[in-house]
TISE-878861 format. One line per field, with one value per residue: residue in three letters; x, y, z of N, C-alpha, C in turn; residue number from 0. Coordinates in nm, 3 decimals. Each point is the difference from the previous one (the first is absolute). Example, Ala and Ser with C-alpha at 12.3 -4.5 7.8 and 13.67 -1.06 7.14 Angstrom:
2
fise <- ALA_SER
n_u <- 1.319_-0.035
n_v <- -0.569_0.105
n_w <- 0.780_-0.072
ca_u <- -0.089_0.082
ca_v <- 0.119_0.119
ca_w <- 0.000_0.006
c_u <- 0.090_-0.077
c_v <- 0.120_0.109
c_w <- 0.000_0.073
pakol <- 0_1
This chain:
264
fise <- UNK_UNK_UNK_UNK_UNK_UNK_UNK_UNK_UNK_UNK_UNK_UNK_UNK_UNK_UNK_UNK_UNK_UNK_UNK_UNK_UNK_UNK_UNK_UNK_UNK_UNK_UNK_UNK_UNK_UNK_UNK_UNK_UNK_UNK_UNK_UNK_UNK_UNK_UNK_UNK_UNK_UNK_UNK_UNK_UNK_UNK_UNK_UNK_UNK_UNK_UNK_UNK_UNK_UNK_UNK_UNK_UNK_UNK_UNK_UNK_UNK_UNK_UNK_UNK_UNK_UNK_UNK_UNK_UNK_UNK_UNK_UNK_UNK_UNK_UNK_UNK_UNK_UNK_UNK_UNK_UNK_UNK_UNK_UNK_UNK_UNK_UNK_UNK_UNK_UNK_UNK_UNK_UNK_UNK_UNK_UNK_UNK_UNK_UNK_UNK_UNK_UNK_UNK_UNK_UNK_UNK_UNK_UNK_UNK_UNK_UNK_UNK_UNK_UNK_UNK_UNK_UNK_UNK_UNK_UNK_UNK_UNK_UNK_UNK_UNK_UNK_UNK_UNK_UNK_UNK_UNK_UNK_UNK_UNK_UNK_UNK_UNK_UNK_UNK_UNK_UNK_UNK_UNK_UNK_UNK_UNK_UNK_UNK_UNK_UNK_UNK_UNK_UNK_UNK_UNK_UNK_UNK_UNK_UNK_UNK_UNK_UNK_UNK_UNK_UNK_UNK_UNK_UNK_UNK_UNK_UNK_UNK_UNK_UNK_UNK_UNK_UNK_UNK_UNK_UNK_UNK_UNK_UNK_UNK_UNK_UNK_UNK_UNK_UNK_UNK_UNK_UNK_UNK_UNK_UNK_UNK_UNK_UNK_UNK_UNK_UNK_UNK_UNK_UNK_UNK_UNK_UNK_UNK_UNK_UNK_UNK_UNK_UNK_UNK_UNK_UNK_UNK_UNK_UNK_UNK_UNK_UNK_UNK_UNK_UNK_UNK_UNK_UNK_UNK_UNK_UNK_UNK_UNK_UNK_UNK_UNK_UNK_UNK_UNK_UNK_UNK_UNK_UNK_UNK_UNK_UNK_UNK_UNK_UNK_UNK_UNK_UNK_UNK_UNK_UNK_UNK_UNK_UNK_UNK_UNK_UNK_UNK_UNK_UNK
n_u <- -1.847_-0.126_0.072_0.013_-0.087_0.026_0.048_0.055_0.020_-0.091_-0.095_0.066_0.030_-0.091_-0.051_0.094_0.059_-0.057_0.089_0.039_0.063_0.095_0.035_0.121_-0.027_-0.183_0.020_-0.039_-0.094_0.036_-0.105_0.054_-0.068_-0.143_-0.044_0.012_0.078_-0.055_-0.057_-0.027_0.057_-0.158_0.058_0.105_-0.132_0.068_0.040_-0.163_0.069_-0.052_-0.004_0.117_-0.122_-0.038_0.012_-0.106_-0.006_0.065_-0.154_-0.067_-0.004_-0.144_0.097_0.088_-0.014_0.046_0.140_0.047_0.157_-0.095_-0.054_0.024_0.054_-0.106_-0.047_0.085_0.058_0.089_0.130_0.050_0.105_-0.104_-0.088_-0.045_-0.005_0.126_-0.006_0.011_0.141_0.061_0.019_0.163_-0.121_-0.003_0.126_0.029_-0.098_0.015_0.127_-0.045_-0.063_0.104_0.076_-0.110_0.023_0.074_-0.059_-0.114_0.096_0.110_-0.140_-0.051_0.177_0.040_-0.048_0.018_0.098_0.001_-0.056_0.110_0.000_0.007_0.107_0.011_-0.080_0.029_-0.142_-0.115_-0.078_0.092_0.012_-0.138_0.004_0.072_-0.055_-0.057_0.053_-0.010_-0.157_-0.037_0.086_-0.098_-0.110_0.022_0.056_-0.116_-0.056_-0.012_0.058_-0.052_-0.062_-0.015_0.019_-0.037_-0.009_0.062_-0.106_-0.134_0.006_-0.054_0.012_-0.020_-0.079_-0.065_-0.011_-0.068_-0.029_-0.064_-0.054_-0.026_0.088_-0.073_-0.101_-0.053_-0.044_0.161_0.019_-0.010_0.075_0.130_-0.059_0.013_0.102_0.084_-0.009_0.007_0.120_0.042_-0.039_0.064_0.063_-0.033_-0.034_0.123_0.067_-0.069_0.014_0.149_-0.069_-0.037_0.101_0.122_-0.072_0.144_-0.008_0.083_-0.070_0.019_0.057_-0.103_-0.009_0.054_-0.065_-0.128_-0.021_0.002_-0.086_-0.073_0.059_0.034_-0.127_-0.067_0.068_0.049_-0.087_0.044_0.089_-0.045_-0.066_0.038_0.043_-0.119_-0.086_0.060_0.020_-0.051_-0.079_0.077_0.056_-0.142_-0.051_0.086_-0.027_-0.117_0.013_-0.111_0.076_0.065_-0.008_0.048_0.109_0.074_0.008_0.055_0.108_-0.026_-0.017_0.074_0.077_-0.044_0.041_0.129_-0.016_-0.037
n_v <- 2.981_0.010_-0.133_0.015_-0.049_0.108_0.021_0.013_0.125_0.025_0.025_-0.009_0.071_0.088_0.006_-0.076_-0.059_-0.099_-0.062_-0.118_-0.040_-0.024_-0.079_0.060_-0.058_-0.008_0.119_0.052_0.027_0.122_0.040_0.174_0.028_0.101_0.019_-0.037_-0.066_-0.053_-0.098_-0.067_-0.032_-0.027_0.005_0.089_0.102_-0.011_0.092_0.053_0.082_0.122_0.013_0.082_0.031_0.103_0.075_0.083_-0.151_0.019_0.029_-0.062_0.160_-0.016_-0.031_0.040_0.109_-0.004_-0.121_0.102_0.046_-0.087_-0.035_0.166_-0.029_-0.107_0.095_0.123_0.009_-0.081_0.059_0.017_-0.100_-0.071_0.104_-0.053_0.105_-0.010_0.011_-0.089_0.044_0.009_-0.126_0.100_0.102_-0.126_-0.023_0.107_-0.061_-0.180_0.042_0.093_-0.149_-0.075_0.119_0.009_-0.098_0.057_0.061_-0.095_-0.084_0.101_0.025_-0.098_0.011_0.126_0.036_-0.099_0.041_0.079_-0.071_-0.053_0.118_0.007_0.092_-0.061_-0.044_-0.155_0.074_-0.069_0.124_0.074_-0.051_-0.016_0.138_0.022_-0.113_-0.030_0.133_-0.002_-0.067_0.092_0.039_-0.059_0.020_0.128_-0.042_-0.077_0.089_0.086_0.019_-0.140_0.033_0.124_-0.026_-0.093_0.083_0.083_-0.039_-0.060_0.132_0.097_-0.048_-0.097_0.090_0.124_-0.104_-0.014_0.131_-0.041_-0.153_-0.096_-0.028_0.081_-0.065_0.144_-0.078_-0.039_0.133_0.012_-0.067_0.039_0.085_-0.103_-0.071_0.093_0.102_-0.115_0.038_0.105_0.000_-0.088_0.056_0.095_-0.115_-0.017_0.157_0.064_-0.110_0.037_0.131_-0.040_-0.112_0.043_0.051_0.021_-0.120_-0.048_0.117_0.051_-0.043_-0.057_0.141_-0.029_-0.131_0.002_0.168_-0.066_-0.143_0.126_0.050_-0.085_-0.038_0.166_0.045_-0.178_0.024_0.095_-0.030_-0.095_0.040_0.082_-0.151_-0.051_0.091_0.032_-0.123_-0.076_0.113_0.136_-0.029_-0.043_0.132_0.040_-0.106_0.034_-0.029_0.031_-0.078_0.046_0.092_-0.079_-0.062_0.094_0.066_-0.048_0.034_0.195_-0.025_-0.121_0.114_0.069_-0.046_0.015_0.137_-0.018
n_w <- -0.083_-0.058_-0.003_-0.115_0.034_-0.097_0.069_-0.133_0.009_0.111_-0.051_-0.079_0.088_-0.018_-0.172_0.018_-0.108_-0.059_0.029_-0.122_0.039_-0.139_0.091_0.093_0.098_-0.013_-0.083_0.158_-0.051_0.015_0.106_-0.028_0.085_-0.010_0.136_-0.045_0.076_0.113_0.002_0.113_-0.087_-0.039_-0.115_-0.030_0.004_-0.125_0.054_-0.022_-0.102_0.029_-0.121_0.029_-0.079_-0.071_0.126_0.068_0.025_-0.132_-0.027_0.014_0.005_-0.041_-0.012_0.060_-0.024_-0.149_0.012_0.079_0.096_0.060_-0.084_0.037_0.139_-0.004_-0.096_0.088_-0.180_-0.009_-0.007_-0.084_0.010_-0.076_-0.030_0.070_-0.029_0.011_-0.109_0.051_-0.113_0.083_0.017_-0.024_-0.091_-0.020_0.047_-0.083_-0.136_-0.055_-0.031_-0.153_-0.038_0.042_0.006_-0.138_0.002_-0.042_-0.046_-0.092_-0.014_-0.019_-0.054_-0.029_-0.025_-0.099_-0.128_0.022_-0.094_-0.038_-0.107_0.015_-0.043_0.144_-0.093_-0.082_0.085_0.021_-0.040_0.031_-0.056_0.025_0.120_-0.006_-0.077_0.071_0.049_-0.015_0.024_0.165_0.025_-0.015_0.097_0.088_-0.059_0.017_0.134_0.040_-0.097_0.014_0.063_0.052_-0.119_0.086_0.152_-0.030_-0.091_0.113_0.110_-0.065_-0.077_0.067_0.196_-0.046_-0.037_0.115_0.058_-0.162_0.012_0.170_-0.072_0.107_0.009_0.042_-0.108_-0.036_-0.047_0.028_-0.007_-0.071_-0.024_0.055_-0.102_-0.107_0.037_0.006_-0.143_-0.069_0.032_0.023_-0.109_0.082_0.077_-0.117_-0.101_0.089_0.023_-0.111_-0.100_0.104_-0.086_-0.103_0.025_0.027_-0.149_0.058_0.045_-0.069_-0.035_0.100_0.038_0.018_-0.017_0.101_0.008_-0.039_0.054_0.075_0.004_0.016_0.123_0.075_-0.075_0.039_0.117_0.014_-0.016_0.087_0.084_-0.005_0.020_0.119_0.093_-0.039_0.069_0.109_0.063_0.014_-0.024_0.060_0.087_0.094_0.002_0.062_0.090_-0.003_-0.097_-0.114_-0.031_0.109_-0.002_-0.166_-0.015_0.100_-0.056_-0.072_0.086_0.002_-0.117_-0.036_0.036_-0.055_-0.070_0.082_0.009_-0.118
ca_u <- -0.050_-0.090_0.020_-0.172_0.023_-0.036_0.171_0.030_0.151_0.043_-0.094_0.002_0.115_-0.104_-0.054_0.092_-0.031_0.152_0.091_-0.003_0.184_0.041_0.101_0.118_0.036_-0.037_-0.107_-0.106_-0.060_-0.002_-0.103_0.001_-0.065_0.145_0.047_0.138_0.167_0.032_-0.061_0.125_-0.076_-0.047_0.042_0.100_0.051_0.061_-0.070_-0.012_-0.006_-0.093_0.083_-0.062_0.005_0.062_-0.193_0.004_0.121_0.141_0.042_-0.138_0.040_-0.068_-0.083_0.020_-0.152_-0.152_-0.036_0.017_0.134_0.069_-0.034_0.091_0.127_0.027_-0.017_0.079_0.039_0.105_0.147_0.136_-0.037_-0.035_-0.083_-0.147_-0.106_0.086_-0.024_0.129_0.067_0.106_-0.038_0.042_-0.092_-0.145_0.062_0.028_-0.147_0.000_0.034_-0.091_-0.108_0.099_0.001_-0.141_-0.051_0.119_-0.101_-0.129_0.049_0.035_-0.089_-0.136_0.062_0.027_-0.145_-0.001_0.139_-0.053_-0.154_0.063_0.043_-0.124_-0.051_-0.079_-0.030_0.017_-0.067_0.009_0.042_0.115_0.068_-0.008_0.040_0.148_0.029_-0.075_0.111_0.117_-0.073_0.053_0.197_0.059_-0.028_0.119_0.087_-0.016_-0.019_0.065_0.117_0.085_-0.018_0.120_0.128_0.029_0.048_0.201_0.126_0.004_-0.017_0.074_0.147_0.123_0.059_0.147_0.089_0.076_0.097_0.105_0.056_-0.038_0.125_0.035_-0.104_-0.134_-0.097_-0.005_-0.002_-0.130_-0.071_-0.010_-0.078_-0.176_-0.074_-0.015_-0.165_-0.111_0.036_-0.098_-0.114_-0.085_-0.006_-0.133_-0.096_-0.057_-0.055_-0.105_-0.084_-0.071_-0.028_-0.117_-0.049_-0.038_-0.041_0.053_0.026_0.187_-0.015_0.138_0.119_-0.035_0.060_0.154_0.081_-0.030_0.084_0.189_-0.003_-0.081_0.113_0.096_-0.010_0.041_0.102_0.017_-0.077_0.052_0.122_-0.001_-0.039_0.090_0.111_-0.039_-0.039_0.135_0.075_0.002_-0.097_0.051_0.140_-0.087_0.003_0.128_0.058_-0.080_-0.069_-0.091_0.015_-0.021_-0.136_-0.150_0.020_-0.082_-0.177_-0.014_0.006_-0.092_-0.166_0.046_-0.015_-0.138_-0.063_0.001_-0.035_-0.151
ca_v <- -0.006_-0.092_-0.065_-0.095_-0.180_-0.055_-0.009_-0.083_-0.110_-0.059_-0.148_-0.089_0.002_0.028_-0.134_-0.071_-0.169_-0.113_-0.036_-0.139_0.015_-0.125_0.016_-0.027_-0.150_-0.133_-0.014_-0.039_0.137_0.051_0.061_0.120_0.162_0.126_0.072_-0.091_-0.002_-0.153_-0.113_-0.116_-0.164_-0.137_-0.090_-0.039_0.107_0.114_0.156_0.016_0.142_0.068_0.116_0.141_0.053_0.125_0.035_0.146_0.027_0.029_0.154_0.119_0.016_-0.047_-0.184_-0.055_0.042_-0.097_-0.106_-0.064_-0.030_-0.110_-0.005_0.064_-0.070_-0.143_0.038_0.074_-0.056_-0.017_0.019_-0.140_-0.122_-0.088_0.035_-0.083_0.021_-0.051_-0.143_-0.098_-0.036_-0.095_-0.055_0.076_0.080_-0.030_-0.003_0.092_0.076_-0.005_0.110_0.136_-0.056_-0.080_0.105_0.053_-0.099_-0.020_0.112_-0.019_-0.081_0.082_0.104_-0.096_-0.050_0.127_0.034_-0.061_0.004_0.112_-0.057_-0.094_0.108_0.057_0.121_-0.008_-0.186_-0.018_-0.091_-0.115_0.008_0.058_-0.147_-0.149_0.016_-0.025_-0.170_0.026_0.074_-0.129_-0.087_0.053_0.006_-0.095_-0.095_0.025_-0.056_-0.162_-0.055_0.141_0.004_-0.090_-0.043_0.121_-0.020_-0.149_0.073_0.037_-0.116_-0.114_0.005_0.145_-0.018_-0.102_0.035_0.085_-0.083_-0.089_0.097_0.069_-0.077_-0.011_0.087_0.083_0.035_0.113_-0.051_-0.091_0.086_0.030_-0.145_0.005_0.120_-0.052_-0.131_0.098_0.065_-0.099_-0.042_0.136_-0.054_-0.113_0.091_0.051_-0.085_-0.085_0.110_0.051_-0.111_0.023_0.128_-0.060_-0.073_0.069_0.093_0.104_0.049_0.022_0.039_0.088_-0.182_-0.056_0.107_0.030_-0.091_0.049_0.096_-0.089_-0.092_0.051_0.104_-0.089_-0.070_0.059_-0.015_-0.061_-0.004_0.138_-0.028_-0.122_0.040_0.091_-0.071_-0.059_0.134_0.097_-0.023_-0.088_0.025_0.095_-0.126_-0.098_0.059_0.015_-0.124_-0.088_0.002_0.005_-0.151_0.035_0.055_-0.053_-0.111_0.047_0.001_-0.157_-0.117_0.026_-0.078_-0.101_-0.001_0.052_-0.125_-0.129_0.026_0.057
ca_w <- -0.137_-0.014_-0.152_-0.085_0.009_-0.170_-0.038_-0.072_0.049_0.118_0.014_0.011_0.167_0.107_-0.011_-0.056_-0.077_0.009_-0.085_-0.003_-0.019_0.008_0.082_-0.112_0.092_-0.020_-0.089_0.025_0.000_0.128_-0.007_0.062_-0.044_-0.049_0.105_0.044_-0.112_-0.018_0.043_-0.022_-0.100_0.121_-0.005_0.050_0.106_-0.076_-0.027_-0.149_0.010_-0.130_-0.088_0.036_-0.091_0.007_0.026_0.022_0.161_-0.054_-0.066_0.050_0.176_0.115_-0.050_0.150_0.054_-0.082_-0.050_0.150_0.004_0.016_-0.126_-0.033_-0.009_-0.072_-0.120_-0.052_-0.033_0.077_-0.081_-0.023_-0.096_0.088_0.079_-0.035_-0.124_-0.075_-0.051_0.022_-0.066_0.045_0.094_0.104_-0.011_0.104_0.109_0.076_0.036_0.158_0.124_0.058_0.106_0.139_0.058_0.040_0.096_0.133_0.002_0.092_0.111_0.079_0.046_0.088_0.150_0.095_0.092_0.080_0.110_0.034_0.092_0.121_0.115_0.100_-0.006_-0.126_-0.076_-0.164_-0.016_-0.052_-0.137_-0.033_-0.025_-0.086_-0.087_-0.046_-0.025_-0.139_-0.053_-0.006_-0.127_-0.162_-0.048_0.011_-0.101_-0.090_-0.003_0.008_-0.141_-0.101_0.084_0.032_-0.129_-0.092_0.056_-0.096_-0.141_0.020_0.068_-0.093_-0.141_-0.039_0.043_-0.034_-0.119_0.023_0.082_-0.057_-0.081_0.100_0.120_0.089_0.109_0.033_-0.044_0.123_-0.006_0.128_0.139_-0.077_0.033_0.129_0.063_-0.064_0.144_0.139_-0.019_0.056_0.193_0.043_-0.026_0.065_0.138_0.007_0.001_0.141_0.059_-0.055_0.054_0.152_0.045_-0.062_0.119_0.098_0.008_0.028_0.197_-0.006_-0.112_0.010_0.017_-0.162_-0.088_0.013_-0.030_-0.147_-0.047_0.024_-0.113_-0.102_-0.042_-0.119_-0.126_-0.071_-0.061_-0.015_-0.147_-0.086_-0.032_-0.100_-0.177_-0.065_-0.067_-0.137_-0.101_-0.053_-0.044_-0.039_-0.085_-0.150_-0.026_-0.073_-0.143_-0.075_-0.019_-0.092_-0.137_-0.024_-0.009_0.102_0.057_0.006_0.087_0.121_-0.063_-0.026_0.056_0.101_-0.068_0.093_0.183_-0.005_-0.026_0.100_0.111_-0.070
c_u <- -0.084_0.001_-0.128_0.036_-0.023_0.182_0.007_0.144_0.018_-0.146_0.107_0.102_-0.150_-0.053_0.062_-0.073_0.113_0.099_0.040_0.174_0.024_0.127_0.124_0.078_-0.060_-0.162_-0.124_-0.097_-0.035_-0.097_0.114_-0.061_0.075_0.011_0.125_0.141_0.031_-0.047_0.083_-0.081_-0.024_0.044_0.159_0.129_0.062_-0.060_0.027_-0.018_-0.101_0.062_-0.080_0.006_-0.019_-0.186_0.052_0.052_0.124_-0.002_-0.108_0.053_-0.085_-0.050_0.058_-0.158_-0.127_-0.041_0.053_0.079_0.058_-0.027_0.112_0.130_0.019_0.015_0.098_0.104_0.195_0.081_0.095_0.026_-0.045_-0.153_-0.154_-0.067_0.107_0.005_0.105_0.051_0.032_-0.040_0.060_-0.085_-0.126_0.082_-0.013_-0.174_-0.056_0.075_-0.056_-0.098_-0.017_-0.032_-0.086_-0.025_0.081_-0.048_-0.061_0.051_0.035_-0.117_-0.051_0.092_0.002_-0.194_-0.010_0.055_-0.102_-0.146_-0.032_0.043_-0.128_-0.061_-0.071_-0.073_-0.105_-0.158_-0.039_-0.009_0.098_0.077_-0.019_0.059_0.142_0.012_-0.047_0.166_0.130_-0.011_0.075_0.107_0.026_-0.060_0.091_0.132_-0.007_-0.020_0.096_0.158_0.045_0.009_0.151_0.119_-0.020_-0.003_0.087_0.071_0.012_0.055_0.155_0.145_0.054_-0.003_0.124_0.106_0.139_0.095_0.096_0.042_-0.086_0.019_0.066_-0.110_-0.049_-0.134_-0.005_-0.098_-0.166_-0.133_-0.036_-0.059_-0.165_0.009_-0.013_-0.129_-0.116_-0.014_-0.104_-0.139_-0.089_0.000_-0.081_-0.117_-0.060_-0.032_-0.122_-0.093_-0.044_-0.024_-0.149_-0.101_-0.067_-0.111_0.029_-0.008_0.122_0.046_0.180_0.071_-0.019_0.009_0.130_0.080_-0.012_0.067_0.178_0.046_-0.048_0.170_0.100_-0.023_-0.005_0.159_0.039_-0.052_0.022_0.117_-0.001_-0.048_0.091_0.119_-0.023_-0.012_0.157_0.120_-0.033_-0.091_0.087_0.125_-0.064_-0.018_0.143_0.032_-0.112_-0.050_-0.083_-0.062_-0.034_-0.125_-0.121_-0.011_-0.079_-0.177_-0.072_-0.029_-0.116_-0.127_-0.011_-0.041_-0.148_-0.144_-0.008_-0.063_-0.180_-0.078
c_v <- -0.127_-0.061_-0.067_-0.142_-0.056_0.065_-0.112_-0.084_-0.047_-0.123_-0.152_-0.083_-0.023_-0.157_-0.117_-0.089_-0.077_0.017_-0.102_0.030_-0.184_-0.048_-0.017_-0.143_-0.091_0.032_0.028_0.121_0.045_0.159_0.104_0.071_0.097_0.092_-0.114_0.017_-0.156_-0.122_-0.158_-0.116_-0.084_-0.139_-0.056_0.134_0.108_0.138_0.016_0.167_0.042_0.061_0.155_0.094_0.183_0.046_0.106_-0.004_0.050_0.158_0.104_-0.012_-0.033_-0.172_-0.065_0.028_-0.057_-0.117_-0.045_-0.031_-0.144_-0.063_0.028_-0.009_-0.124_0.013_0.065_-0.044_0.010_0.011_-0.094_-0.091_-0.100_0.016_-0.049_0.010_-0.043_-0.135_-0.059_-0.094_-0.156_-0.109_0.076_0.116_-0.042_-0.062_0.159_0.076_-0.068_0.047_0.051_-0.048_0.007_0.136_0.091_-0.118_0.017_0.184_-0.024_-0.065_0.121_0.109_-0.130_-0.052_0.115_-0.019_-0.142_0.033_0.176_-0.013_-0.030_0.064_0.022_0.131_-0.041_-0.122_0.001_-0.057_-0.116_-0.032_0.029_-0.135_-0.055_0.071_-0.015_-0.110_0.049_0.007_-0.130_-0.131_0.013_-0.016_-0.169_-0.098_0.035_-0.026_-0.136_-0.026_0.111_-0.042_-0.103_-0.057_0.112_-0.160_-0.116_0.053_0.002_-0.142_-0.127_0.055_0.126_-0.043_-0.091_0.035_0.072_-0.083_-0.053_0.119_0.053_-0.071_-0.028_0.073_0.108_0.163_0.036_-0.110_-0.091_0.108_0.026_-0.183_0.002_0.114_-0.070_-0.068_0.139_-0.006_-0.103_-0.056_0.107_-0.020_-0.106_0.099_0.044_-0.016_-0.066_0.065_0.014_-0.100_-0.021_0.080_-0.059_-0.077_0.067_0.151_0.133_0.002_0.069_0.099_0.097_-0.136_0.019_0.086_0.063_-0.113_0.002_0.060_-0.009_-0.049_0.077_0.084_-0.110_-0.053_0.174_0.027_-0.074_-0.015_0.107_-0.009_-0.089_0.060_0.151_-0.047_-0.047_0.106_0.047_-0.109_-0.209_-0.059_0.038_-0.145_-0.124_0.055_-0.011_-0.157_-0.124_0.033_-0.035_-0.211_-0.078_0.069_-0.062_-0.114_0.021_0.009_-0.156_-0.066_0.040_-0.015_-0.107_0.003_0.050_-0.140_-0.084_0.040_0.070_-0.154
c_w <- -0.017_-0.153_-0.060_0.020_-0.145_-0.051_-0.084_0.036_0.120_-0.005_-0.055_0.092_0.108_0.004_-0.068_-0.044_0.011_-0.149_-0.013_-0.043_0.024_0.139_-0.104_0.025_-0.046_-0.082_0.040_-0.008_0.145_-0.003_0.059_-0.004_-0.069_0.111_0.083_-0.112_-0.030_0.062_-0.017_-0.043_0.106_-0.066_0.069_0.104_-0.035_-0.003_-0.146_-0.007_-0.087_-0.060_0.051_-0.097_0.089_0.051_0.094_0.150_-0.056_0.041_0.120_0.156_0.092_-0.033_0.174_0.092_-0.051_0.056_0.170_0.040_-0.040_-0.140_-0.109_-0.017_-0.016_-0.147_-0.072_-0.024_0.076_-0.073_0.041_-0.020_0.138_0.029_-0.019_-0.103_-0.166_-0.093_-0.001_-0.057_0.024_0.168_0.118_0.047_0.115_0.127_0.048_0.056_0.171_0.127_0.077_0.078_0.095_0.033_0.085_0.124_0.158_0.049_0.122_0.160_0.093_0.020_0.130_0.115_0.103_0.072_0.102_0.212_0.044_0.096_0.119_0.150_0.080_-0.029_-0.155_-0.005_-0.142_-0.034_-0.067_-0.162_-0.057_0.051_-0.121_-0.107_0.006_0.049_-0.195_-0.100_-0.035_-0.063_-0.123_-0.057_0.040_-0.105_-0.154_-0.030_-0.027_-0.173_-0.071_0.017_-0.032_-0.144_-0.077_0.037_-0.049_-0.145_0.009_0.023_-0.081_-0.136_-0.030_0.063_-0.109_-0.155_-0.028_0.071_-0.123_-0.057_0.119_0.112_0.104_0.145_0.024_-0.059_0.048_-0.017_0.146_0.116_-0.053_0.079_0.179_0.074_-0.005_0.133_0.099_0.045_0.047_0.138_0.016_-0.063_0.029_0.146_-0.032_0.001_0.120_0.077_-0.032_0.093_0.135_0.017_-0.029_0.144_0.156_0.008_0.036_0.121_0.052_-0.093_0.012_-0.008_-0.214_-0.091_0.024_-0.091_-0.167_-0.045_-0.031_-0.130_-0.164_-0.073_-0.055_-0.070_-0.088_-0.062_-0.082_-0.169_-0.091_-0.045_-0.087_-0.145_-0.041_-0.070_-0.115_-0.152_-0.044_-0.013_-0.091_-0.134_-0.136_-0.023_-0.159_-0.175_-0.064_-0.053_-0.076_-0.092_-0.023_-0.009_0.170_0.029_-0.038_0.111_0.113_-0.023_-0.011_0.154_0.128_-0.069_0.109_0.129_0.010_-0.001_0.083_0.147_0.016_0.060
pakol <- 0_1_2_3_4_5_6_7_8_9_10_11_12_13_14_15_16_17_18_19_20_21_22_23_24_25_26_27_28_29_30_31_32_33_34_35_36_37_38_39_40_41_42_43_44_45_46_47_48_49_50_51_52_53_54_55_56_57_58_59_60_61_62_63_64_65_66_67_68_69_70_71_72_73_74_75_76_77_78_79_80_81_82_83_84_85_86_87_88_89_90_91_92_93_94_95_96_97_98_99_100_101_102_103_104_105_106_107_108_109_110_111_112_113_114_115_116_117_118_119_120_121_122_123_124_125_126_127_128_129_130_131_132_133_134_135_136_137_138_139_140_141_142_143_144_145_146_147_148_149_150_151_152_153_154_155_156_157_158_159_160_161_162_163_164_165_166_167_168_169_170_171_172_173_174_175_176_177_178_179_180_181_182_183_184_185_186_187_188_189_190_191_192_193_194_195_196_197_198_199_200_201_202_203_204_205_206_207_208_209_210_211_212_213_214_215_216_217_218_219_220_221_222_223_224_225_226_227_228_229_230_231_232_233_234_235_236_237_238_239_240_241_242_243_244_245_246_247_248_249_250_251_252_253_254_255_256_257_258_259_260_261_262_263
């Protein structure tokens, strides 16, 4: 089926504009398009969401075909609580939107290691574009982790743990197992980094050695990151609602303006 490129409802997906959205951290006006869900403040890193208002990806059966799969599923809108396009109540609300981040990110990590590790085989090699693109991939998750990430895990560990710390104690607190998963993760996250980096160097002379070892390091920071936020989403998140009040939460808010500031 051949669509009009004068679709009202899909031009303004085809041809996006910006959107000026205040951050909810540190005030700073932040540019989204509208073929996007979310963009992270250059001022202090925070993913900023678009409000998803209601357009014919909801309803029209051929808008996956209009506007181009991949488009498509960055757009379509998501169920349940928590979900990007969600306006976020509560400082616990944009812990859980960045989740969903982290996730999509731990995505890309597991497509650009497998295609690595696959590439890598005598019966498939990997060319030199398709390398550089998944160095590219891993670029990505890893600069995500270095600002996105390491900004979620100083929110919890400087602001959100010791709040919940004063209603459950220090000892013996899921936040302790929660802390010692943040140093794990960054152990594995420097392995990768130094990997990549000698994949970088060497140009791929070593290219099987150097995507086995990727792929290795790529599978335990997935896990490792999944598990971690399934623990947060289902269980340390809903605990946090039950136990802070609204006096508290601003607090938290307050004090990640703060942290925002200091690291802008």
């Amino acid at each position: 089926m051949t669509f009009s490129k004068s679709c009202p409802g899909s031009r303004a997906i085809r041809e996006p504009t910006p959107e000026y959205i205040d951050c909810p951290s540190c005030g700073e006006e932040v540019e989204v398009w509208t073929h996007e869900m979310s963009y992270p403040c250059s001022n202090c890193g925070t993913r900023v969401f678009r409000e998803q208002s209601s357009s014919c990806i909801d309803w029209c059966p051929y808008a996956e075909e209009c506007i181009g799969p991949e488009v498509y599923r960055s757009l379509k809108p998501q169920t349940g609580n928590g979900s990007p396009g969600a306006e976020a109540a509560s400082p616990l609300d944009v812990l859980t939107q960045e989740h969903d981040e982290a996730l999509k990110h731990i995505g890309l990590l597991r497509a650009a290691t497998l295609c690595l590790r696959v590439g890598a085989s005598a019966s498939a090699p990997l060319s030199g574009q398709a390398l550089d693109q998944s160095v590219s991939h891993l670029g990505q998750v890893l600069e995500f982790f270095d600002k996105e990430l390491r900004l979620h895990f100083r929110r919890e560990e400087e602001v959100l743990f010791p709040i919940l710390e004063k209603h459950m104690g220090r000892e013996g607190s899921p936040t302790q197992l929660l802390l010692a998963e943040h140093a794990e993760l960054w152990r594995w996250h420097d392995q990768l980094k130094a990997k990549v980096a000698e994949l970088q160097r060497d140009g791929g002379a070593h290219l099987p050695v150097a995507a086995t070892a990727i792929y290795e390091v790529g599978s335990h920071i997935t896990r490792l990151l999944k598990g971690h936020i399934k623990k947060e989403n289902e269980s340390l998140l809903p605990l946090a609602k039950s136990l802070l009040g609204k006096d508290e939460l601003d607090e938290v808010s307050g004090k990640w303006r703060s942290l925002a500031a200091e690291v802008s």
